[in-house]
KOLGU-732686 format. One line per field, with one value per residue: x, y, z of N, C-alpha, C in turn. Coordinates in steps of 0.02 Angstrom, whole numbers, plus 32768, in hexadecimal, padded with zeros to 4 digits. Atoms other than C-alpha are relative to their C-alpha. Layout:
! KOLGU-732686
n_x X/...
n_y Y/...
n_z Z/...
ca_x X/...
ca_y Y/...
ca_z Z/...
c_x X/...
c_y Y/...
c_z Z/...
! end
This chain:
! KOLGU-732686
n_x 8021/7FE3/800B/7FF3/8009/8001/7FFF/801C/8051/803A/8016/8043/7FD7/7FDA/8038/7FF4/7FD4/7FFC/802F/7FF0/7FE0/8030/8019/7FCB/7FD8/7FB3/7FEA/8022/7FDD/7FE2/800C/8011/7FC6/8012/7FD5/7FEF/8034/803F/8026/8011/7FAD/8000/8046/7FF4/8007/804B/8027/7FF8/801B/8049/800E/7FE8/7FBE/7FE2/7FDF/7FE3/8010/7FDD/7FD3/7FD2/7FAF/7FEF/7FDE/8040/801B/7FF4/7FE6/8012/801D/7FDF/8013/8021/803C/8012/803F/8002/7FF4/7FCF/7FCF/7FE3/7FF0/7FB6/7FFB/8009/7FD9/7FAF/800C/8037/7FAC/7FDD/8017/8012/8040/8017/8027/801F/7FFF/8049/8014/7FFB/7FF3/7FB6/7FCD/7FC2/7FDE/801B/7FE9/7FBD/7FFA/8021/7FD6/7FB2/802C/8019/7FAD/8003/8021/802A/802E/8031/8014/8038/8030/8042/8006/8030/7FDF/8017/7FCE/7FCF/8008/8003/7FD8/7FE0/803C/7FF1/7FD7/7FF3/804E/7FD7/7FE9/801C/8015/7FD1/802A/8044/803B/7FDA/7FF7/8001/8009/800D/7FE0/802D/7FEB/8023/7FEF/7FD0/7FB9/7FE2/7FD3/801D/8024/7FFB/7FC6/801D/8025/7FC8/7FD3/802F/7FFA/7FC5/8007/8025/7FCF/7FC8/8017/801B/7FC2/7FEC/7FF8/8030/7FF9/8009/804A/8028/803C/8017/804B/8021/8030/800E/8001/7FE8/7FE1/800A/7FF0/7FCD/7FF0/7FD6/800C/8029/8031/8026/8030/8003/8026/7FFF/8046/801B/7FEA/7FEC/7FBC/7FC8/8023/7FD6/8001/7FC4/803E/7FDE/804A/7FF2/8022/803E/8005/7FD4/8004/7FF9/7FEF/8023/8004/802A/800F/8049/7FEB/7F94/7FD3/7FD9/7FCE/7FE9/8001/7FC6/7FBD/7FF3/7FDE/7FC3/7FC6/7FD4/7FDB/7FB7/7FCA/7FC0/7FEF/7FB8/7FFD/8015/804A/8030/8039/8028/7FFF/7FE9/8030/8028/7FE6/800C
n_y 7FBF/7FCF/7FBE/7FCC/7FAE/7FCE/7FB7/7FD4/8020/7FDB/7FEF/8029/8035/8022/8005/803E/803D/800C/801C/8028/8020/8020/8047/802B/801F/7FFF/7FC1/7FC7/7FC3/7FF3/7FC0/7FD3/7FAE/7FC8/7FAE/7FF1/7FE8/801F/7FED/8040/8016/802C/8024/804E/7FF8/803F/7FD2/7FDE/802F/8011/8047/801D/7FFB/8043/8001/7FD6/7FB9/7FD3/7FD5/7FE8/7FF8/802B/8049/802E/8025/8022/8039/803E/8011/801A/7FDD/7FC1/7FE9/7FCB/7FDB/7FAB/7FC0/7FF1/7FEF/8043/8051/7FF2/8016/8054/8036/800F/8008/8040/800D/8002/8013/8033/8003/7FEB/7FEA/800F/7FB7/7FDB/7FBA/7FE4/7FC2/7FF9/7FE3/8013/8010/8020/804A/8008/803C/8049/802C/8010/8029/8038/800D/801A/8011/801C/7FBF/7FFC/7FC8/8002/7FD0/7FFB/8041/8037/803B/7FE3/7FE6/8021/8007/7FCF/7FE0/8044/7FF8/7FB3/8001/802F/7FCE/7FC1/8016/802A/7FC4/7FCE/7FA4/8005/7FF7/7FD0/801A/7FD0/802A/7FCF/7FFA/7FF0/801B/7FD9/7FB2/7FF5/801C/7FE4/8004/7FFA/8041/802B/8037/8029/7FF3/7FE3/8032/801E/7FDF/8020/8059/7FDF/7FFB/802E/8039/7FD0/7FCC/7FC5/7FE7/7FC2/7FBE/7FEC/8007/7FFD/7FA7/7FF4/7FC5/7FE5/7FC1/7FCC/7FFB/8024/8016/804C/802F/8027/8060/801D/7FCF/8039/7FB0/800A/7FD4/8008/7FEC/7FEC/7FE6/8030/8037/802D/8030/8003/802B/7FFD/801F/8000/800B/7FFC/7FE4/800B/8007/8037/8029/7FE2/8021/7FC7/8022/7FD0/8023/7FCC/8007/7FEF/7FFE/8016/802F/8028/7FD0/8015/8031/8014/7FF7/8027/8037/7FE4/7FFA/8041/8009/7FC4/8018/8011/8001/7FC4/7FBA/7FE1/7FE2/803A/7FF7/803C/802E/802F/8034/7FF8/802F/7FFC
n_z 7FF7/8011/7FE4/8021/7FB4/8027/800C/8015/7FDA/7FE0/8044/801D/800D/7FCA/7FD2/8015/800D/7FBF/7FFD/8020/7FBD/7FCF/800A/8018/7FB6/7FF4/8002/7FDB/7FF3/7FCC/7FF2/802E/7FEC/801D/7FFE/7FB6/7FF6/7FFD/7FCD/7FE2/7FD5/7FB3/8003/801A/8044/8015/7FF8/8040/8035/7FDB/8002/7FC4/7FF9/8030/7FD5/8010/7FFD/8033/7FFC/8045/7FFE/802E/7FF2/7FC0/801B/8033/7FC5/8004/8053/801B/8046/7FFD/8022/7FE9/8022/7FD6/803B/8005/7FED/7FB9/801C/7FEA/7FC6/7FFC/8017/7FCC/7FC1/8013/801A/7FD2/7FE0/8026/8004/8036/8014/8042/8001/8026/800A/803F/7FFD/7FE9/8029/8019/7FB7/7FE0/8006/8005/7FC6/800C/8017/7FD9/7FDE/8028/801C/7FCB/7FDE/801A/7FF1/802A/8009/8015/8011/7FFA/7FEB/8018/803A/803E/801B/801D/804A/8037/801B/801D/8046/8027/8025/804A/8015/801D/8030/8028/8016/801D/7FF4/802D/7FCF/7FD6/7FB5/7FBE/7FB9/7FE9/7FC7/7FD1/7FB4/7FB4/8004/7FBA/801E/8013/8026/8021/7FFD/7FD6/8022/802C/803C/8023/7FF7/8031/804C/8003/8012/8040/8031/800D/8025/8038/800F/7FF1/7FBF/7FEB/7FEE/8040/802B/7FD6/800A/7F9B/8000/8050/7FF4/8033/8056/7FF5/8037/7FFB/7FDC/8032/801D/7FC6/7FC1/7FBB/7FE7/7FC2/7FEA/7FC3/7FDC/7FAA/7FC6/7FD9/7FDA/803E/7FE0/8036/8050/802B/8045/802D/8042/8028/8032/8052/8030/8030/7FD8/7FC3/7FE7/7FC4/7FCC/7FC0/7FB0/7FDB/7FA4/7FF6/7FC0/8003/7FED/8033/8008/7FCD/801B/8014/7FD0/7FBC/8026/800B/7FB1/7FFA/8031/800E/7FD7/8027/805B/800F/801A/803A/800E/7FF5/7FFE/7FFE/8030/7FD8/7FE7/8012/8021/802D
ca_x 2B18/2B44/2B62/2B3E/2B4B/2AEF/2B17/2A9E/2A12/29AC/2998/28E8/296E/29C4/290F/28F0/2980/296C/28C1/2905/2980/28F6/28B4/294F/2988/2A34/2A56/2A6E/2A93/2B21/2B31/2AE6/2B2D/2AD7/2B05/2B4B/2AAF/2A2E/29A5/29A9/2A65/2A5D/29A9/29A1/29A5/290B/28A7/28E7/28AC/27FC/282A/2848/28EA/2971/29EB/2A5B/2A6B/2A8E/2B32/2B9E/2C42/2C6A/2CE6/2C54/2BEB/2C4F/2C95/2C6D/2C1B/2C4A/2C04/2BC4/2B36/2B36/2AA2/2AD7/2B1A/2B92/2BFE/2C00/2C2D/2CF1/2CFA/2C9B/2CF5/2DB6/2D58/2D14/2DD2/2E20/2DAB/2DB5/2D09/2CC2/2C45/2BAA/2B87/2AC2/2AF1/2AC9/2B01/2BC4/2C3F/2CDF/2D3B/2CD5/2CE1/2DAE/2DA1/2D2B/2DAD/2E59/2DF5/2DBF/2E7E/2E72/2DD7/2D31/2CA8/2C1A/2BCC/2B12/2A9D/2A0B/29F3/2967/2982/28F0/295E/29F6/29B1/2976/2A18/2A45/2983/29D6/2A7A/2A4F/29A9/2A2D/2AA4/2A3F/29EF/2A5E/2A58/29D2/2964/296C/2984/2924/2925/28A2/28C4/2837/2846/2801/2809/2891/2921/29A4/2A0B/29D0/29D9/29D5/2A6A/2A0A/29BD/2A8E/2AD5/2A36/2A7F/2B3C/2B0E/2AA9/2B44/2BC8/2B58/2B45/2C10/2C02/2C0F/2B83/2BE3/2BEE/2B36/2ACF/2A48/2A0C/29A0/293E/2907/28CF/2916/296B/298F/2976/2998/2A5E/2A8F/2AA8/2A6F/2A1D/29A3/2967/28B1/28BE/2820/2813/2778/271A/273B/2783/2803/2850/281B/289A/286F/28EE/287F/28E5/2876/288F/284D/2796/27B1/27FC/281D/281B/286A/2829/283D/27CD/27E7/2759/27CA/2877/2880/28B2/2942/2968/2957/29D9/2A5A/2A53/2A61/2B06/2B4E/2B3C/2B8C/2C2F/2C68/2D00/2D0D/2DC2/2DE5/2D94/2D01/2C64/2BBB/2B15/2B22/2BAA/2B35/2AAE/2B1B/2AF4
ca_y 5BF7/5C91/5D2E/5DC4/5E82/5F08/5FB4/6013/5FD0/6055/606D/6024/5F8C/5F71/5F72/5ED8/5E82/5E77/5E2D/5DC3/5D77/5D4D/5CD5/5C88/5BFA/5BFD/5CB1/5D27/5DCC/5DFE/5EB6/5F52/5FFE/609F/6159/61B5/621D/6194/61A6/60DC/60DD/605E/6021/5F58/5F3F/5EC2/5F51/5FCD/5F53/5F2C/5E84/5E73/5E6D/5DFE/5E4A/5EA6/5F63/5FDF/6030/60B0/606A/6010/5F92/5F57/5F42/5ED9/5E76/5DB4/5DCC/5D4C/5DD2/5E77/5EC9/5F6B/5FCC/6092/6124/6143/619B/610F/6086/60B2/60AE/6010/5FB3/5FEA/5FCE/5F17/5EF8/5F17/5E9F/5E0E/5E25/5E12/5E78/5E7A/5F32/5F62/6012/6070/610F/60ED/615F/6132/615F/60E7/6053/606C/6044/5FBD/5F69/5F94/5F41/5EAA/5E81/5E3D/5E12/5DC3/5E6C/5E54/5EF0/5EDE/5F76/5F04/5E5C/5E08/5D61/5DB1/5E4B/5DE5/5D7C/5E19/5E55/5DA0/5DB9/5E76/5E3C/5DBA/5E2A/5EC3/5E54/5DF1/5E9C/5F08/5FDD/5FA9/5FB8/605D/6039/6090/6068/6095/60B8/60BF/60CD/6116/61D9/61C3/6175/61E2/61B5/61C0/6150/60BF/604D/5FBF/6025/6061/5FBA/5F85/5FFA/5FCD/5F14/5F5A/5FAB/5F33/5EAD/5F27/5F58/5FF4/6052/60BD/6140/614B/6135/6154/61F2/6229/62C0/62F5/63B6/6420/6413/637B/6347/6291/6201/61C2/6113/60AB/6126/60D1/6158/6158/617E/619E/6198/61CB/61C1/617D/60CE/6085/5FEB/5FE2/5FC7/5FAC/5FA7/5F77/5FC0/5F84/6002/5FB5/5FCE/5F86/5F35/5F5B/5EE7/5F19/5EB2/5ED8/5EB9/5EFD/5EFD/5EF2/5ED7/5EFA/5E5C/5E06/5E83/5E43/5D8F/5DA2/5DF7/5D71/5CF0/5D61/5D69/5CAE/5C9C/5D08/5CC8/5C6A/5C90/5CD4/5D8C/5DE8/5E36/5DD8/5E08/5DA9/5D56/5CF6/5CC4/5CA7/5C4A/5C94
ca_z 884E/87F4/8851/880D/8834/87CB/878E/878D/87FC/882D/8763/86F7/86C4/8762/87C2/8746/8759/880A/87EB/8774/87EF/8864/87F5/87C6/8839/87EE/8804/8891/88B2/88FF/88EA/88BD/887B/886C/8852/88F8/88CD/88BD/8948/8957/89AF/8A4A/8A14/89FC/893D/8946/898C/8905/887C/88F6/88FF/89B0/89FD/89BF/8A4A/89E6/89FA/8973/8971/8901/8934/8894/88F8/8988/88F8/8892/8938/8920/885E/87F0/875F/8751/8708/86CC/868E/86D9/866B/85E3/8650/86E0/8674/8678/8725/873B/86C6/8732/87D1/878D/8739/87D3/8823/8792/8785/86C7/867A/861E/85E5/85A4/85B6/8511/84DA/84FE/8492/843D/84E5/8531/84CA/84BC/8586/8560/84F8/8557/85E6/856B/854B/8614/8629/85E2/85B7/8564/8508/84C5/8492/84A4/850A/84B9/845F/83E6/83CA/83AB/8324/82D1/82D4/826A/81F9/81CE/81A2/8123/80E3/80BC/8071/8004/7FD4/7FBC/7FA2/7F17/7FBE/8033/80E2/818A/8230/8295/835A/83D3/848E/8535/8552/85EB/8561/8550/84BE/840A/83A3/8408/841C/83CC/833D/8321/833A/82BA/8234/8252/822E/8199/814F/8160/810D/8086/8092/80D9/8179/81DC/81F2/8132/8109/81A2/8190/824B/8213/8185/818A/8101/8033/805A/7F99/7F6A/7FD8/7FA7/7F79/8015/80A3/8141/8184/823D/827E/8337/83A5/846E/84CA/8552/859A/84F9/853E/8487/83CE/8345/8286/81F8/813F/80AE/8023/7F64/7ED1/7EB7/7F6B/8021/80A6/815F/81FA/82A2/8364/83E9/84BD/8508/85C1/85ED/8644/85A5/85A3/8664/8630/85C0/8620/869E/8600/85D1/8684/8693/85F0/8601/86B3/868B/85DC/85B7/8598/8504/84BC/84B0/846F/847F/83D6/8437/84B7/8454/83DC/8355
c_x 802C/8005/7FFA/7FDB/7FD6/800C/7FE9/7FA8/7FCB/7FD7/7FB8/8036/8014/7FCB/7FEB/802E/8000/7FAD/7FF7/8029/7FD9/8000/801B/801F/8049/8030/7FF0/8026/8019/801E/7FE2/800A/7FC1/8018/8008/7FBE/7FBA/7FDA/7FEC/804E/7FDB/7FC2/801E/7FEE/7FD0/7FD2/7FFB/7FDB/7FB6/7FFA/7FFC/8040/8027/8049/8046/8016/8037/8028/8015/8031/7FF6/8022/7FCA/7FD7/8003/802A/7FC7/7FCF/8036/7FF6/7FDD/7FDE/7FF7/7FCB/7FFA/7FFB/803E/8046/801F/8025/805A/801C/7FF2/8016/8054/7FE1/7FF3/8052/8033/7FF3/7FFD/7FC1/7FE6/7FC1/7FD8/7FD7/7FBE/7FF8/8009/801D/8050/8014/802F/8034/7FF6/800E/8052/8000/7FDA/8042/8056/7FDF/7FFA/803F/8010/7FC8/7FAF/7FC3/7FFA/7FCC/7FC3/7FD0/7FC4/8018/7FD0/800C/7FD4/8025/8033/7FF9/7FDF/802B/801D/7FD6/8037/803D/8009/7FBE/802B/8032/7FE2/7FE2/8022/7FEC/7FCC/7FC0/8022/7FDA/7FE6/7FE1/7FD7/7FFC/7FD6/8005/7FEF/8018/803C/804D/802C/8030/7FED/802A/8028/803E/7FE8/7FE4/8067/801F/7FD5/8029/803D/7FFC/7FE5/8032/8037/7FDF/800D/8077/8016/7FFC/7FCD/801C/8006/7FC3/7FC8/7FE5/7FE3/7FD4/7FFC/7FE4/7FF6/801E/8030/802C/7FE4/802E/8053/7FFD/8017/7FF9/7FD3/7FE8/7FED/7FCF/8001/7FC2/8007/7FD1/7FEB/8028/802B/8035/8028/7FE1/802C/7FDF/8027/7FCB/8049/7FC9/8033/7FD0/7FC6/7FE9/802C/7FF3/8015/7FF3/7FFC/800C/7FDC/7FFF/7FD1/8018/8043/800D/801B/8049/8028/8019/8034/802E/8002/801B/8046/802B/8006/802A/8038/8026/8018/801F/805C/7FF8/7FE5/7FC1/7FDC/7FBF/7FB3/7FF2/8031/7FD6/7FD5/8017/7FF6/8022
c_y 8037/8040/8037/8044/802A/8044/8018/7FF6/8025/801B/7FC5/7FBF/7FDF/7FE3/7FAC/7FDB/7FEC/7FCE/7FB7/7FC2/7FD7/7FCC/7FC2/7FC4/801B/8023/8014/8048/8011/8046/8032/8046/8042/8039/8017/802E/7FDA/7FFA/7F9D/7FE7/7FCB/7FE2/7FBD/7FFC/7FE3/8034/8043/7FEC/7FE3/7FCD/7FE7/8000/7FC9/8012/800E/8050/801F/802A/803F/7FFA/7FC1/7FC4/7FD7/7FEC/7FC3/7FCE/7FB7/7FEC/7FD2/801C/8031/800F/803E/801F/8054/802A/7FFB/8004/7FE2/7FD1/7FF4/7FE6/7FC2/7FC6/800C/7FE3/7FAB/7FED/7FF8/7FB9/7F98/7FD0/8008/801B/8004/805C/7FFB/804E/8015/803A/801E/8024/7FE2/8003/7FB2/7FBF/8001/7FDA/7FC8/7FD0/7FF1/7FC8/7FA1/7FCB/7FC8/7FD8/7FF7/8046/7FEF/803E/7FED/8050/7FD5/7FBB/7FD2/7FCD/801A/802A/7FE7/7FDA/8020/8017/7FD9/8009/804C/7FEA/7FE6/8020/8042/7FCB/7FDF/803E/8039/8054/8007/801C/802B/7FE4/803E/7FDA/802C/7FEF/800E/7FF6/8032/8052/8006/7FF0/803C/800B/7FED/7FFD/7FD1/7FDD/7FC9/8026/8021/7FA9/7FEB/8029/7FEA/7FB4/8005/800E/7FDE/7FCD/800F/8026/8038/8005/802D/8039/802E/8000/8010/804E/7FF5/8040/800F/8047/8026/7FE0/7FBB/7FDC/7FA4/7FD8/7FDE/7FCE/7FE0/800F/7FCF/803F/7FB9/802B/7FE1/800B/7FF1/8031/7FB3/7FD0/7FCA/7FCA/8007/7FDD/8013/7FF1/7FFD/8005/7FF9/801E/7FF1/8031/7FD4/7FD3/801B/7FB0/8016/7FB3/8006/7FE0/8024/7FE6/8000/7FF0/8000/7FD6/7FCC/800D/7FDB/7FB9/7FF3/801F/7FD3/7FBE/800E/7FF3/7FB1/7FDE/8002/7FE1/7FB5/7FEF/8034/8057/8006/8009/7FD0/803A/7FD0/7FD2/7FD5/7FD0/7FE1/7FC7/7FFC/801E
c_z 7FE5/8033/7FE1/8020/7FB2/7FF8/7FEE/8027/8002/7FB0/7FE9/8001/8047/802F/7FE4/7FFB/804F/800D/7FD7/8016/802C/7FEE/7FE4/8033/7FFE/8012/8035/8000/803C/8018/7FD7/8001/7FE2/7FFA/8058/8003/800E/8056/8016/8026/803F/7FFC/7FEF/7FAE/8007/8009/7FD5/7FCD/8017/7FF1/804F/8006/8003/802A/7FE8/7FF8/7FCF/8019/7FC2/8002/7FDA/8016/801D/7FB2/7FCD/8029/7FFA/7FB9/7FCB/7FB7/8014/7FC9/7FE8/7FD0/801B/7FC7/7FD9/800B/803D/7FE2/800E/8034/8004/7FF9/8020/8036/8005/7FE5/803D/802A/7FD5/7FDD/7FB2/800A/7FDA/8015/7FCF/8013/7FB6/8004/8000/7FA8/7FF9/803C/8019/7FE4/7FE3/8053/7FFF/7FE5/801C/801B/7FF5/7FFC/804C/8020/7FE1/800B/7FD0/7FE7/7FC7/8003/8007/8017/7FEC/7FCA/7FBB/7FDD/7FE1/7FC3/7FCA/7FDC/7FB9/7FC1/7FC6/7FD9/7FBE/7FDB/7FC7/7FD7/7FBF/7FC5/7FD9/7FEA/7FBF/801D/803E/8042/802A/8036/8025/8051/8025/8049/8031/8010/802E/7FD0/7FEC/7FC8/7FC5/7FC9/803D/7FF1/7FCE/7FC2/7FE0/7FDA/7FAB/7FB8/7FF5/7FD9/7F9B/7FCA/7FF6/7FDD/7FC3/7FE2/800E/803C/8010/8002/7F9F/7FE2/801A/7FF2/8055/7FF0/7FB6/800C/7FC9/7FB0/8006/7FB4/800D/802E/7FD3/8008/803E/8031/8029/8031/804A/800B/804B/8023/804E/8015/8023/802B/7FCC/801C/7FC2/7FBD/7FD6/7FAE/7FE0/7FC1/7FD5/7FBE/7FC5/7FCA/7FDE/8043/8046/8027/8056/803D/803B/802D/8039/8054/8013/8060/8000/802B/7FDB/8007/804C/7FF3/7FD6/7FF1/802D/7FD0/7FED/8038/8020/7FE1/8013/8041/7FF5/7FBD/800D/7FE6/7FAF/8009/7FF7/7FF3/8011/7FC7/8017/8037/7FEE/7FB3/7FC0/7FB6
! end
């Protein structure tokens, strides 16, 4: 039996991973962390998630929730993740991290961290996603800046962070196939006299509305021909599903980084 605690419970993600758990024999949950503000403090996480109660009660003291986890979960903010990962270090507790949005701060403590202790860092949990990321890499290489690159980014009006980790991670993969770097080629807005498109650029179209769970396109546009690579959510319990395949992965793997093309074996 695995134990596992999540960070970030009272969140859309954490609500499914607690539902996800249920139906897992092998898995249970053994704690769960929310903000000192969240309005589900001291509630039973099963009843948070309207599964019934599973006889755990949501905390925000990072140690209680990470008392008797043989892996942690986190799906919060940004600016939690830091914390989490000392509080989870202290505790010898690895990590599997589906928060998006993290800054360069952020993944420097990811990796001190890493140096002690087995953390896994994914922008998207779906085994579909993942072998997109694998279709894109060998698509752009094979291709080459003959064919211009855009990613397009669709997702529910509540997402805060734009583009998506998966539609960044999608372009990163994009330019290293290709030899280059996003931060050298990536376009993020188009407004007004813009001039022609340069050699190599990897344009993002971001959309946010509604109930959208998550839709990724990869268009490679040629000459005479385009070719366009696609993945589409249609539930984020895929996304749950495989954070629970990650977090059974990772416990007792040795220290270091780890994405899901490791688990996934790809």
């Amino acid at each position: 039996m695995t134990n596992v605690a999540i960070l970030g419970v009272s969140g859309r993600m954490g609500r499914c991973l607690v539902r996800a758990i249920r139906e897992c024999p092998d898995v249970s949950l053994s704690g769960a962390l929310a903000s000192a503000s969240s309005a589900t403090l001291d509630r039973d996480a099963g009843d948070v998630a309207e599964t019934g109660p599973v006889g755990v009660a949501v905390t925000a003291d990072r140690r209680q929730a990470l008392s008797g986890a043989d892996v942690a979960i986190d799906f919060t903010l940004p600016t939690a993740v830091a914390a989490n990962l000392e509080a989870a270090a202290a505790r010898r507790v690895p990590v599997v991290i589906g928060t998006t949005g993290l800054d360069e701060e952020c993944y420097a403590a990811i990796r001190r961290v890493s140096h002690d202790l087995p953390v896994l860092v994914a922008p998207n949990m779906s085994l579909g996603v993942n072998l997109l990321f694998s279709l894109v890499a060998k698509a752009a290489a094979a291709l080459g800046d003959d064919y211009d690159i855009e990613i397009l980014d669709a997702h529910h009006r509540k997402k805060v962070d734009a583009p998506s980790g998966t539609a960044l991670r999608i372009a990163e993969i994009a330019a290293g196939a290709r030899g280059e770097t996003l931060a050298d080629v990536g376009i993020y807005t188009r407004v007004g006299q813009t001039g022609p498109r340069p050699r190599s650029s990897i344009g993002f179209a971001v959309v946010r509305g509604g109930d959208i769970v998550g839709e990724h396109r990869v268009l490679f546009a040629g000459t005479g021909e385009s070719l366009e690579i696609g993945h589409r959510a249609s539930d984020r319990m895929t996304f749950a599903y495989g954070a629970l395949a990650a977090a059974r992965w990772i416990v007792g793997r040795p220290p270091g980084l780890y994405g899901m093309a490791d688990v996934l074996d790809l």
